[in-house]
C-alpha positions in Angstrom: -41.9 -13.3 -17.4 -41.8 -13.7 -13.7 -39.6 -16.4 -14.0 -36.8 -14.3 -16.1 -37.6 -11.5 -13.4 -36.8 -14.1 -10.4 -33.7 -14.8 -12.5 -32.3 -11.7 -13.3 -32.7 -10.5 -9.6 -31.1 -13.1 -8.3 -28.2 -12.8 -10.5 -28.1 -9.1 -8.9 -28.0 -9.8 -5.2 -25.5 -12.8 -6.4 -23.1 -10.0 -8.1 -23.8 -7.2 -5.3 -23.0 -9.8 -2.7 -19.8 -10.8 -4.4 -18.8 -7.2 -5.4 -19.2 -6.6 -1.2 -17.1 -8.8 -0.1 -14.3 -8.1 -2.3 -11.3 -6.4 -1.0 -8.3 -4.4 -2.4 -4.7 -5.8 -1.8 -2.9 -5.3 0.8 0.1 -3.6 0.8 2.9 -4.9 3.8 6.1 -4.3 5.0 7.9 -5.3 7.9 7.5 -3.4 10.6 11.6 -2.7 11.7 15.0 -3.4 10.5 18.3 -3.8 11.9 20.4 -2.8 10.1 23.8 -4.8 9.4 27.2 -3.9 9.0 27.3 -3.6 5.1 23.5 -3.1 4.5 19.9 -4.2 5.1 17.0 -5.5 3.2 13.7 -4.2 3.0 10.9 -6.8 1.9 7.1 -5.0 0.6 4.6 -7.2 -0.5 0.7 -6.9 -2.0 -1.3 -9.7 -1.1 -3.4 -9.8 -4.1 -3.9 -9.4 -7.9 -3.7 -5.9 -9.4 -5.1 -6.1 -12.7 -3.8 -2.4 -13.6 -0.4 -0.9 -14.0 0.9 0.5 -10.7 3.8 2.1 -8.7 5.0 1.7 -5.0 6.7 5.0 -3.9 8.3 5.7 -1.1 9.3 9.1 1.5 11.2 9.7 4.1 8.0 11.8 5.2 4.5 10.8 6.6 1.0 11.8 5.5 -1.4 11.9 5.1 -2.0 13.5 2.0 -5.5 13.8 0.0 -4.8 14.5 -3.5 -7.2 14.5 -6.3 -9.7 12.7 -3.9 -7.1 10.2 -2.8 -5.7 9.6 0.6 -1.8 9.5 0.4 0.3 8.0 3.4 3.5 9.9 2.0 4.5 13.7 2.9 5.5 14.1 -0.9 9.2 15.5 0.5 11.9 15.8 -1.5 13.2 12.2 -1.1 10.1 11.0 -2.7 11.1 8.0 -4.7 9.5 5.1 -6.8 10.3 1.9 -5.8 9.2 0.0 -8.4 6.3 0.0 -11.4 4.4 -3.0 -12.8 2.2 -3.3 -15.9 -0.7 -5.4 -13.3 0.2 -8.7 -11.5 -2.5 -11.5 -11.7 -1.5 -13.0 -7.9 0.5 -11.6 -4.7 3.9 -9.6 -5.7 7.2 -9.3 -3.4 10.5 -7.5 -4.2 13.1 -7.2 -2.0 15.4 -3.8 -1.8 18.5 -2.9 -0.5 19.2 -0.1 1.2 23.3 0.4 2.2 23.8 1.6 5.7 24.2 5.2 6.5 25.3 7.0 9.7 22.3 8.3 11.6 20.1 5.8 10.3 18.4 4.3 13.4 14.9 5.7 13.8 14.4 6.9 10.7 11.3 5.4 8.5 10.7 4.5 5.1 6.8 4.7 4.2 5.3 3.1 1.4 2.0 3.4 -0.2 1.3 1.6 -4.2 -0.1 4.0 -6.3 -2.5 1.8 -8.9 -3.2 3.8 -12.5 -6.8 2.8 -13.2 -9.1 4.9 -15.7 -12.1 3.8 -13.5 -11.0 5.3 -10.5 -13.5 8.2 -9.7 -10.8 10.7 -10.6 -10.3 8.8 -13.7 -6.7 8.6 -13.4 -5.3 7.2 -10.3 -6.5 5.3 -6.6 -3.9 4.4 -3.4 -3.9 1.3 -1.7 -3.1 1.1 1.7 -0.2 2.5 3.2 3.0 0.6 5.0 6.2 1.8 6.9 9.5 0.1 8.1 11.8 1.7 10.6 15.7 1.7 11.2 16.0 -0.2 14.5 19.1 -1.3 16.8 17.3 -3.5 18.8 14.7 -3.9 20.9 10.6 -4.2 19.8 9.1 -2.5 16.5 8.0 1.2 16.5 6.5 1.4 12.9 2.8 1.1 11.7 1.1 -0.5 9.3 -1.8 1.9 8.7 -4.6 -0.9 8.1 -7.0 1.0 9.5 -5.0 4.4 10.7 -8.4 5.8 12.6 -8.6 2.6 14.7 -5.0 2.8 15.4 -5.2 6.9 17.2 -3.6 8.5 14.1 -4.9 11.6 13.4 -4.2 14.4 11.1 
């Protein structure tokens, strides 16, 4: 008996430890572009495997936003868009978008944030990831933010 205890105890710390030290995917985007004569590229990227169906949008518009206990990176504007939707992905996902150029462009920012559909979220529907932004540069050093960790960065709001 103690020896089935000793086992099954240490098969919990073994699993709690693990379940610790896992992480969510992280969600990336450059931090500026240039844009070129004809166009420019926009590369987002998730680090990891998401074993659920999911969404990356995007808004013209910061957050944050809480919504149904989730923190949103997005101001839910009128130019909020879906980039692009995935049944799950079993290892790190890129996709490349293009966005034409406009006039009046530089210094605006895109802001991205995946949206993963998981019935085991504790609103049952729905969590976020992290959230990401790119801005329209014409030179010079990046102005955008990742939002890793937006309290340790001075963001407020």
């Amino acid at each position: 008996m103690k020896r089935a205890f000793c086992l099954l105890s240490t098969a919990v710390t073994l699993s709690l430890a693990t379940l610790a030290n896992a992480q969510s995917p992280t969600f990336s985007m450059p931090p500026f572009v240039i844009p070129g004569v004809t166009g420019s590229q926009i590369t987002w990227s998730i680090d990891g495997a998401i074993p659920h169906p999911f969404a990356i949008l995007a808004d013209l518009s910061g957050g944050p936003v809480d919504l149904f206990g989730e923190r949103f990176y997005l101001g839910f504007s009128p130019v909020l868009t879906t980039l692009s939707v995935s049944p799950l992905s079993t290892g790190p996902v890129q996709q490349t978008i293009s966005i034409p150029t406009v006039p009046g462009m530089l210094g605006v920012s895109i802001y991205g944030q995946p949206v993963v559909f998981d019935a085991l979220a504790p609103n049952g529907v729905f969590r976020t990831l992290n959230g990401a932004s790119t801005t329209y540069q014409g030179a010079g050093s990046p102005t955008g933010s990742a939002f890793d960790d937006p309290i340790g960065e001075g963001f407020t709001g």
